[in-house]
Each structure stands twice: as structure tokens, then as C-alpha cells.
C-alpha positions as CSV (number, residue, x, y, z in Angstrom):
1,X,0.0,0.0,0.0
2,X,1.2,3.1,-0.6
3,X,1.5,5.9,2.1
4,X,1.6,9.6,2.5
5,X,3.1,12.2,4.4
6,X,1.4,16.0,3.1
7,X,3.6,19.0,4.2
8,X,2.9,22.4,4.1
9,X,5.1,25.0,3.7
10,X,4.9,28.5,4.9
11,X,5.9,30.7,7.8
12,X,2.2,32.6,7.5
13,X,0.9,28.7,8.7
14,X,2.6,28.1,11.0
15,X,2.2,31.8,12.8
16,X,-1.3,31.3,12.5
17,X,-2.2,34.1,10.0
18,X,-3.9,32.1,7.6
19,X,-5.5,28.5,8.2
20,X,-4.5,25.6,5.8
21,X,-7.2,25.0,3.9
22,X,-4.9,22.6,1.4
23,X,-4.2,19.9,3.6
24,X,-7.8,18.4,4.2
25,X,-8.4,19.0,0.0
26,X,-5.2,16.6,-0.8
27,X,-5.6,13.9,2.1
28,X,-9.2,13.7,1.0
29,X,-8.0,13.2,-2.6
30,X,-5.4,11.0,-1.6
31,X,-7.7,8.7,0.4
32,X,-10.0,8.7,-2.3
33,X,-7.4,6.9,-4.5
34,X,-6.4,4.2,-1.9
35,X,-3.5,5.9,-0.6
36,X,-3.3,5.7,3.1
37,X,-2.0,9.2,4.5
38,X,-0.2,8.7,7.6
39,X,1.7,11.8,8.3
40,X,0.4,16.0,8.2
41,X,3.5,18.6,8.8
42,X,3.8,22.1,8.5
43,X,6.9,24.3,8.4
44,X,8.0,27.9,8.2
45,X,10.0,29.1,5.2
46,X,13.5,27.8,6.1
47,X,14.8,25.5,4.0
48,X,16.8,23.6,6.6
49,X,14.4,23.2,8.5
50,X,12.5,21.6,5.6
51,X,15.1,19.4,4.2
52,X,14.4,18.0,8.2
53,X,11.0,17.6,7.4
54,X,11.7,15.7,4.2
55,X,14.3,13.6,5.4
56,X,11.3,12.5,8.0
57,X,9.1,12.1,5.6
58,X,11.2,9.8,3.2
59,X,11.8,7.6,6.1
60,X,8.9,6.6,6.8
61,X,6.4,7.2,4.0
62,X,6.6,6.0,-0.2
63,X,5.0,9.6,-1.3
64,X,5.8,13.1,-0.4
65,X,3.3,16.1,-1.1
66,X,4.3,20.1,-0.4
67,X,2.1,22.3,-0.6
68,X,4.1,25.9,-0.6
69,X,7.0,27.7,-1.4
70,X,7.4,27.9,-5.2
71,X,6.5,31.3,-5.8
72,X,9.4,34.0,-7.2
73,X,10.4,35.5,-3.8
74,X,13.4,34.3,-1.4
75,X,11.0,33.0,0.8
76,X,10.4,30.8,-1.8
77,X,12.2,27.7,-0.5
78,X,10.7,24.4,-1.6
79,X,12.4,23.5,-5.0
80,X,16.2,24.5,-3.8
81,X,15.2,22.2,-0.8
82,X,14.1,19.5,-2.6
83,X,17.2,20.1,-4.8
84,X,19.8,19.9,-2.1
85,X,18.5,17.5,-0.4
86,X,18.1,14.5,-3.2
87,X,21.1,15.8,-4.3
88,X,20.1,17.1,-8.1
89,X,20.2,20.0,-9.9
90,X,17.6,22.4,-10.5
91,X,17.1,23.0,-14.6
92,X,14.5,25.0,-16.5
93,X,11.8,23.3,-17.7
94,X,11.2,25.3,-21.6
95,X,7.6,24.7,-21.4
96,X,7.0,26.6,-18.3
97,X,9.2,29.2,-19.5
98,X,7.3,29.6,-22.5
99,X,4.4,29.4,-20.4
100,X,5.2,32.8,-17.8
101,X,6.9,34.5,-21.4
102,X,3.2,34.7,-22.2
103,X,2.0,35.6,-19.3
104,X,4.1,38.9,-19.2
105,X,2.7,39.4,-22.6
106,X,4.7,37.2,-25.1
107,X,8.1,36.5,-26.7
108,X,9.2,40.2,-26.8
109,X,8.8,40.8,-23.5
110,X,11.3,40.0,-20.7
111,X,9.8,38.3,-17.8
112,X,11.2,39.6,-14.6
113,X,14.3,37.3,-13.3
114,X,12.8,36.4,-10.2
115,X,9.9,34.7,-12.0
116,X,11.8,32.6,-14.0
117,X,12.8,30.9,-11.0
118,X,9.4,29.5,-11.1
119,X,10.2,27.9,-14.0
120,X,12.9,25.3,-12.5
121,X,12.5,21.7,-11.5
122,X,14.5,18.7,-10.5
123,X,16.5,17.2,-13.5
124,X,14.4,14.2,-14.5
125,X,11.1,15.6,-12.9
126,X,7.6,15.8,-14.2
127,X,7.0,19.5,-14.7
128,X,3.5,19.6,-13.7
129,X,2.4,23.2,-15.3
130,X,0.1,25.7,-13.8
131,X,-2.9,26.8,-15.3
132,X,-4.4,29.1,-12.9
133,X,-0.9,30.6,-12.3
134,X,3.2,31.2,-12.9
135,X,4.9,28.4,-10.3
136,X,5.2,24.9,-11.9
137,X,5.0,22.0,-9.9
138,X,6.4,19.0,-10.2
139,X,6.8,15.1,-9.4
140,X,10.3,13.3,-8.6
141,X,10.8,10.0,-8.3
142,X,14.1,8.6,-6.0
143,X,14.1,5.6,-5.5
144,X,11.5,4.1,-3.1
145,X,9.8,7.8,-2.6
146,X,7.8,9.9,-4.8
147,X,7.4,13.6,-3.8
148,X,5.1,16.2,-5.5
149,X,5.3,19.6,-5.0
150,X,2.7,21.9,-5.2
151,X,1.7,25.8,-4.9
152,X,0.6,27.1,-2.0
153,X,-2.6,29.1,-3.2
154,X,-5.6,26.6,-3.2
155,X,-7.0,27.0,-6.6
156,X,-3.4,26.6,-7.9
157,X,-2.8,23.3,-5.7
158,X,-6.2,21.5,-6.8
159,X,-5.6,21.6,-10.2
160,X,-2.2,20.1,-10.1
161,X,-3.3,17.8,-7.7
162,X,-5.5,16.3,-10.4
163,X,-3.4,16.6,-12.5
164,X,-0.8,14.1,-11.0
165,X,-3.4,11.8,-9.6
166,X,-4.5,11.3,-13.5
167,X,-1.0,10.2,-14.2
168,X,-1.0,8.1,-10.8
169,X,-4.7,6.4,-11.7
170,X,-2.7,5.8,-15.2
171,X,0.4,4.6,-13.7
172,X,-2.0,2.3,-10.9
173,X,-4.1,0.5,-14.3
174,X,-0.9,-0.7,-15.8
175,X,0.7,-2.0,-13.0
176,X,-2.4,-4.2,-12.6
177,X,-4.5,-3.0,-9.7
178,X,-7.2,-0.2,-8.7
179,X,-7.2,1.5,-5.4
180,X,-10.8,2.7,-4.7
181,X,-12.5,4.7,-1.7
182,X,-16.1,5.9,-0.8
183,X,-17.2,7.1,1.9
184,X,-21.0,6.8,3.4
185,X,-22.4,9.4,5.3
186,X,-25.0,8.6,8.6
187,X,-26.7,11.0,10.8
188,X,-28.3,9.3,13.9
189,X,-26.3,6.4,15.5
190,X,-23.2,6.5,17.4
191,X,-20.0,5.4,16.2
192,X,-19.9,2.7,18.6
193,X,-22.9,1.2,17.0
194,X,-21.1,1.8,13.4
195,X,-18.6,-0.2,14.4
196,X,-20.9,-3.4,15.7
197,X,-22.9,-3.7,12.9
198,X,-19.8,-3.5,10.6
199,X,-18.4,-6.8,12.3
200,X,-18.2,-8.7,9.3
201,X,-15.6,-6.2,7.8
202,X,-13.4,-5.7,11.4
203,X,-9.6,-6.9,11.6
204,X,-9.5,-7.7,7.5
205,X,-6.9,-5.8,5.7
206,X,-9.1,-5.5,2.5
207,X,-11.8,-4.8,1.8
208,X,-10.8,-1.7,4.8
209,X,-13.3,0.1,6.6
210,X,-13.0,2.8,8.5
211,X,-14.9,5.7,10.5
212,X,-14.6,9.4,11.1
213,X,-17.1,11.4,13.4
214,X,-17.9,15.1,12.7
215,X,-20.7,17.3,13.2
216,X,-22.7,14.6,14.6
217,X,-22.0,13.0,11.7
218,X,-20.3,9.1,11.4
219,X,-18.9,8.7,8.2
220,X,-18.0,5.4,7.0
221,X,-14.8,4.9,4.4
222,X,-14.8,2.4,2.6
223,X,-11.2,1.1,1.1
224,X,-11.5,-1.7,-2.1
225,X,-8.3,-3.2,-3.9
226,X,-8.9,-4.9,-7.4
227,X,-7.3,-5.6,-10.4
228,X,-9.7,-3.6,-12.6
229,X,-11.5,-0.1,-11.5
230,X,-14.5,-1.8,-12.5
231,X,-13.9,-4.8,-10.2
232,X,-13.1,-2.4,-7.5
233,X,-16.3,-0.2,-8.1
234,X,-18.7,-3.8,-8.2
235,X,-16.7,-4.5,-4.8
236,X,-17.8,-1.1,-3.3
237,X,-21.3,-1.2,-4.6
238,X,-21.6,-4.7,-2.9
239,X,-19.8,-3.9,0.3
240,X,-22.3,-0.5,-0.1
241,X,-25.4,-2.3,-0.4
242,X,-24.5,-4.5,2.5
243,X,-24.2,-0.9,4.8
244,X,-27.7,0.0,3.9
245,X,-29.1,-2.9,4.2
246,X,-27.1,-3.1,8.1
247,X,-27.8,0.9,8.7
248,X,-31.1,1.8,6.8
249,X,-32.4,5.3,7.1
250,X,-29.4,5.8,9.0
251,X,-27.3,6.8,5.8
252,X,-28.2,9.9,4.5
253,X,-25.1,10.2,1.5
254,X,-22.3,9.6,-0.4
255,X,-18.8,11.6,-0.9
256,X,-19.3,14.8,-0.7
257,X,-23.2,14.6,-0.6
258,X,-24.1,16.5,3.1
259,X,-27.5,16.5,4.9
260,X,-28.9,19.6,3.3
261,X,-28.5,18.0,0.2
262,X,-30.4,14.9,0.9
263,X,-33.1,17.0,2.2
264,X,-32.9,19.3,-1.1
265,X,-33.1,15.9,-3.1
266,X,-36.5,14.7,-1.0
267,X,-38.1,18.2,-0.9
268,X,-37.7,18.1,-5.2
269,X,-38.7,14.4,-5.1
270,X,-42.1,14.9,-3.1
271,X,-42.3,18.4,-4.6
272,X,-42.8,20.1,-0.8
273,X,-41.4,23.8,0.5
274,X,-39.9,24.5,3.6
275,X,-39.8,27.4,6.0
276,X,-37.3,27.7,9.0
277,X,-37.9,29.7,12.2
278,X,-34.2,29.6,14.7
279,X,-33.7,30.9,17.9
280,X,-30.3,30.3,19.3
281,X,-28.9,28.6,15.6
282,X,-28.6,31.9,14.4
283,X,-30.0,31.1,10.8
284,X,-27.3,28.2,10.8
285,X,-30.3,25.8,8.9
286,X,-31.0,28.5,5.9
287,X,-27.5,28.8,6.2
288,X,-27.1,25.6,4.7
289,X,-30.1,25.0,2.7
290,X,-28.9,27.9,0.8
291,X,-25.8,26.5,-0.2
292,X,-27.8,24.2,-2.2
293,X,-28.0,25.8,-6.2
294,X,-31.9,24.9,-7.1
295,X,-32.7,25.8,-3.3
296,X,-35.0,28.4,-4.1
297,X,-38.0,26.6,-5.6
298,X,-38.3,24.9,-2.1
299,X,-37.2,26.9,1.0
300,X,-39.5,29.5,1.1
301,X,-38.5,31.6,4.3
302,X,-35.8,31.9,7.0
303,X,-36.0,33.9,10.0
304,X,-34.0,34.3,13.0
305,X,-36.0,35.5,16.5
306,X,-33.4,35.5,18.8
307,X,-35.2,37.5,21.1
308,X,-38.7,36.8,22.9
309,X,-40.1,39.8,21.2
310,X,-39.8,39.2,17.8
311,X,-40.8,35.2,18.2
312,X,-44.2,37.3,19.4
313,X,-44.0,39.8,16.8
314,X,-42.8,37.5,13.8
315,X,-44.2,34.2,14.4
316,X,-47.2,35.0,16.6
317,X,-46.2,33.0,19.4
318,X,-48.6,33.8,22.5
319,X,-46.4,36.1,25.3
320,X,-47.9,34.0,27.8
321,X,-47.0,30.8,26.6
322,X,-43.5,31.7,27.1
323,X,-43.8,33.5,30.4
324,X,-45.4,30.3,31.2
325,X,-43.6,27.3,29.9
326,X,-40.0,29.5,28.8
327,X,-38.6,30.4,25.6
328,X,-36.4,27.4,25.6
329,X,-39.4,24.9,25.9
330,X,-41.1,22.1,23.8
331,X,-44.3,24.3,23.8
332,X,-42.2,27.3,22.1
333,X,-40.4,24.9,19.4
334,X,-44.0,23.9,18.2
335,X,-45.2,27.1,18.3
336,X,-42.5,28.3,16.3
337,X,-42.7,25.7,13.9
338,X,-46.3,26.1,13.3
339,X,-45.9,30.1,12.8
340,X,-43.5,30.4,10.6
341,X,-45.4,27.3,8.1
342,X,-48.6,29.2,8.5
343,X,-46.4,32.7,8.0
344,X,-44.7,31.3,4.9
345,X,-47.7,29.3,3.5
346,X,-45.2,25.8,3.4
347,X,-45.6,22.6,3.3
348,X,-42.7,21.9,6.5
349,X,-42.4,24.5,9.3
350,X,-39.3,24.1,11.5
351,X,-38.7,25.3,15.1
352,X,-35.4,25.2,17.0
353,X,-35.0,26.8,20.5
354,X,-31.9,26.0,23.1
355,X,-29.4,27.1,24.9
356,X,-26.1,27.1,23.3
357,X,-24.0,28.5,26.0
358,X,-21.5,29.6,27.6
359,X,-24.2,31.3,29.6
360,X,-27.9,31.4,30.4
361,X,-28.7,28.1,31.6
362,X,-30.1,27.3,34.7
363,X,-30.4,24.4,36.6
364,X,-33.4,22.4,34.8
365,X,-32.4,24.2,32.0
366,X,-28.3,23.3,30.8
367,X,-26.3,24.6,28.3
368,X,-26.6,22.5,25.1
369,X,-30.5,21.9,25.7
370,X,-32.5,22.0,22.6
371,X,-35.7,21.6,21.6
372,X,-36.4,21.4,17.3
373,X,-39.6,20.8,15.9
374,X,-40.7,19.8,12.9
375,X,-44.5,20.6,11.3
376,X,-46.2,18.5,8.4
377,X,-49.6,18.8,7.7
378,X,-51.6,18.6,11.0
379,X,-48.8,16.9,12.7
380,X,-45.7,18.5,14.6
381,X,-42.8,16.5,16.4
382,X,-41.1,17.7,18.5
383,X,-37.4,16.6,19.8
384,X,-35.8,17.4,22.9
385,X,-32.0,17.5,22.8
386,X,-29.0,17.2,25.0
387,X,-25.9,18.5,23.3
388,X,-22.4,19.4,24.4
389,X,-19.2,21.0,23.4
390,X,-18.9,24.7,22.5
391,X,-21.5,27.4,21.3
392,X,-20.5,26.6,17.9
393,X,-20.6,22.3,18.6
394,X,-24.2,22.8,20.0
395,X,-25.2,25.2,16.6
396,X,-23.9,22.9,14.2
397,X,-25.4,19.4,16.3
398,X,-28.9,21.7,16.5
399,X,-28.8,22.4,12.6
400,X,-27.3,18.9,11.6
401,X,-30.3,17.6,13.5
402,X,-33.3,19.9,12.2
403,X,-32.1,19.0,8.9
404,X,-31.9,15.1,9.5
405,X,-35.3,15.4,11.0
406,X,-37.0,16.8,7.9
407,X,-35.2,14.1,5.7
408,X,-36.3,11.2,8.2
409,X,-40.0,12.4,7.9
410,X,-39.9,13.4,3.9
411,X,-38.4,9.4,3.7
């Protein structure tokens, strides 16, 4: 099997100026093509300190992917690094260089010298070329280690990223075998219970199966080795039907399919309109309904009464029935529910009250009590909650389960 070790490069990461948004994008990409990532890194723009980091990284993984630090200024470390430290010379690669000639506006123009230092590579690498930029990338292959280096800015990255995995899927189908991954999304049941009724699958080294929790979320990843992509994708479709058939309603999605989405897909299926009234989600729910393209035809309103006031004035929920029972209260959830389905004229009406925290709980009140309600024709449920973590956990856990609500009853 082959294994990776991702490191990014740059002394803004490290500092925390900017969060690496790069890493997650090529581990999930790795995974995806069977390649087990063992190792995450990041280092400043030194390039001892990096040729440490590589040295680490050859000894104990086959491939190598930076992310950083081929740009044109001297803080642009990564290919003298690599150079110096396999020990082979940096030459131009003519493509690129006819490549940044045109981007400084053709062959009678001089590009700047500190660009054409973008242009060099490893003698004997795979220039991989840029199109959303001037840094080339490349691929270098010593020995028992591969290492790919990569820009920095994201949209850069991705595309080269592709790029090589293309020649790696090539490279995997004449050697013989196919390294497949998918991964199946539940919303619902514990990973403890994942894990039992995956049994079957437990200790073996292939097929693999493996599970992440996020968000509430358990997502399952499943890991198939054959000699054909098509044999591998007949393995995962078995090995997927077997899930189901374990989990039921309890998977909600593949790859990069979230729980909005499968509540999009149901709401166009059954041709029904939603409305969402949130109290202490903060509009987290139209949030993500609205990240859906094709949204609009079915979620017809989403308002945010935060305050007592304006769940009276916007929803017409009675002043007395939270003076009575509290605005953090099953009684308030349905009430919400049914005012802002009767306000927006739709066919589901959602409700979510709670306490999110730090402060404001009492005792038979806690922080991370919510209560979400759901309202279908005549009929409203109503589900008390218990969350915990921060303010931000018990948001995303409230919105995550208001959504998975509305799929479970649209199913």
C-alpha cells in the first residue's frame, strides 16, 4: 500500500495568519485513490528546516506532497530544498518558461528574473504546469519515494493535484490494480454502534473500513483493492449495499453529498417547500439549505427570532405561553414551527430553541438543551436534545439535527 506524508510550507501557517485549507483537499483526494495518509506537517520558510522535514518524511512514507514555497520570492524555498537534499540539480523546464513569457505578454517581453525561477525543476522531474498561475510543480521519483510539489494558493494546488493523480490512476491500471475509496455518510447512531454492525468487515486488511465522526456525523470509508477499476467499483457497490441494508435510514449520503443536500433531493422528489424559524442557531439551517444551487424553488423563508419579542411579533407565538412554559421549551419549538409554516404558507415549518451557552442556563435548563420541531400537515414532532461542546458544537449538532429530522419524515 502506498503511504503519504502532506507538508505544508509557509511561515504565515505556521504563525497562525492564515488557516490551511490545502491539507484536508489533498488527504481527502489521496484517500479517495487508496492511498493511506499517515503523516500531516507544516513548516515555516526555512529551508533547513524543511530538508528535516523531508528527510522524516522519506523515512517513513513512499510519497511526499508540499504544498508551498514555489512562488518567485526568497522566501520561496521548496524547489532548492528538494534540490539539495536529493542531491540534483535544479534546470529550467522550456515549457514553463514559454508558459510565464506569455503571461508577461509574449516573446518580446522579458519576464522579470525572479519569476523565472518558477520555471525550474529537479532534472528528470515531471513538470507539472500551472494553469491558474506562474509556479510549476512537479513530481520526482528517487528511488523508493515519490514527492510532489505543489503551490501554495488553493485553486493553484487542486488543479495540479489532479493533475498528477491522473498520471498516478494511469500509472495504478498498468501496473495491474485499482485503489478505490467511498465514503458513506450517517446521521443518527453513534459510532460505537457503526462499528458493531460492521463486524463482518473488522480486523481484515481488504476490503478496509473505517470511521470518522464530525458534526454529529459518522462517516463510513470504505477502502477496495482490485485488479480492474471496474472490479473495485462492483466490490464497493456490494460492500455499499451490505451498509444500507445493516444501517437503513441511518445513511443519509455519499462523498461529498451533506445532509442539506439529501433534504434538497427529497423536498424536489415529493415536490414540498420549507420554512425555518431559529432561535439560538442563528440562521445556521437557511444557512445551509442555501448552499444548495436549485434551493429556491423549495425553501421558502428563514427567519432568526433570537429575542422573545420578535418570536411574538414575527411568528405570533402567545407572550404568555412563554412566560409560562420558557422560551427554551417544547411548547415554544412547536409554536415556532407552526408560525412560521402558517407565516410562509409551506408545506414543513421548523422550530429550533436552546441554549447554546456559555451562559444562560439554569439548573433544569443546561447549556446544550435544545428543543427542534418539525411541522407536516396537521402533525408536529417535537425533539428534545441534550448537546455538548462549545456554542458553535451545540449550533452545528442543532442544525445537523433539524435538517436530519425533515429528511427522516420526507423518507
Amino acid at each position: 500500500m502506498i503511504t503519504a506524508e502532506i507538508i505544508t510550507i509557509g511561515t504565515e501557517i505556521i504563525s497562525g495568519q492564515i488557516t490551511d485549507t490545502n491539507t484536508p483537499y489533498i488527504a481527502q483526494k489521496l484517500t479517495e485513490k487508496g492511498i493511506q495518509v499517515l503523516f500531516q506537517t507544516s513548516v515555516g520558510d526555512d529551508k533547513e528546516l524543511l530538508k528535516s522535514a523531508l528527510k522524516i518524511a522519506r523515512d517513513r512514507t513512499n510519497l511526499i506532497i508540499t504544498t508551498g514555497g514555489l512562488g518567485p520570492t526568497a522566501n520561496d524555498i521548496t524547489r532548492e530544498a528538494v534540490s539539495e537534499f536529493f542531491d540534483i540539480p535544479l534546470v529550467q523546464d522550456k515549457n514553463a518558461f514559454v508558459r510565464i513569457q506569455k503571461y508577461f505578454g509574449g516573446q518580446h517581453r522579458n519576464v522579470p528574473d525572479a519569476q523565472t525561477k518558477q520555471t525550474l525543476i529537479p532534472e528528470g522531474a515531471l513538470a507539472l504546469h500551472n494553469d491558474n498561475g506562474t509556479a510549476a510543480g512537479f513530481a520526482l521519483n528517487c528511488g523508493n519515494t515519490e514527492i510532489v510539489c505543489l503551490p501554495g494558493v488553493p485553486r493553484e494546488m487542486q488543479s495540479m493535484l489532479n493533475k498528477y493523480l491522473e498520471i498516478y490512476d494511469s500509472r495504478n491500471k498498468s501496473e495491474g490494480g485499482c485503489k478505490l475509496t467511498r465514503d458513506l455518510h450517517t446521521f443518527g447512531i453513534s459510532e460505537p454502534d457503526v462499528d458493531s454492525q460492521m463486524k463482518a468487515y473488522t480486523g481484515i486488511e481488504e476490503p478496509k473500513i473505517m470511521t470518522l465522526v464530525h458534526d454529529g456525523i459518522v462517516t463510513i470509508n470504505i477502502r477496495a483493492t482490485a485488479k480492474t477499476r471496474e472490479s473495485a467499483i462492483k466490490l464497493l457497490d456490494r460492500i455499499e449495499q451490505d451498509i444500507r441494508k445493516e444501517l437503513g435510514s441511518a445513511v443519509f449520503g455519499v462523498g461529498d453529498e451533506t445532509l442539506e443536500y439529501a433534504v434538497y433531493t427529497l423536498l424536489k422528489k415529493y415536490n414540498k417547500t420549507i420554512a425555518v424559524a431559529e432561535s439560538c442557531t442563528g440562521g445556521l439551517v437557511s444557512d445551509k439549505l442555501t448552499n444548495i444551487p436549485g434551493i429556491s424553488e423549495f425553501f421558502l423563508e428563514g427567519v432568526v427570532v433570537y429575542s422573545n419579542k420578535a418570536k411574538v411579533d414575527v411568528l405570533g407565538v402567545s407572550g404568555e405561553f412563554i412566560q409560562k412554559y420558557g422560551a427554551v421549551s417544547p411548547q415554544v419549538a412547536r409554536a415556532m414551527a407552526e408560525g412560521i409554516k402558517k407565516r410562509s404558507s409551506a408545506d414543513i415549518g421548523v422550530g429550533i430553541t436552546g441554549i447554546a451557552g456559555p451562559t444562560g442556563a439554569t439548573k433544569e435548563k443546561p447549556v446544550g438543551l435544545v428543543y427542534i420541531a418539525v411541522a407536516v400537515d396537521n402533525d408536529v414532532e417535537v425533539k428534545e436534545c441534550r448537546f455538548r461542546g462549545s456554542r458553535i458544537d451545540i449550533k452545528t449538532f442543532s442544525a445537523n439535527t433539524a435538517l436530519n429530522m425533515v429528511r427522516l419524515i420526507l423518507l
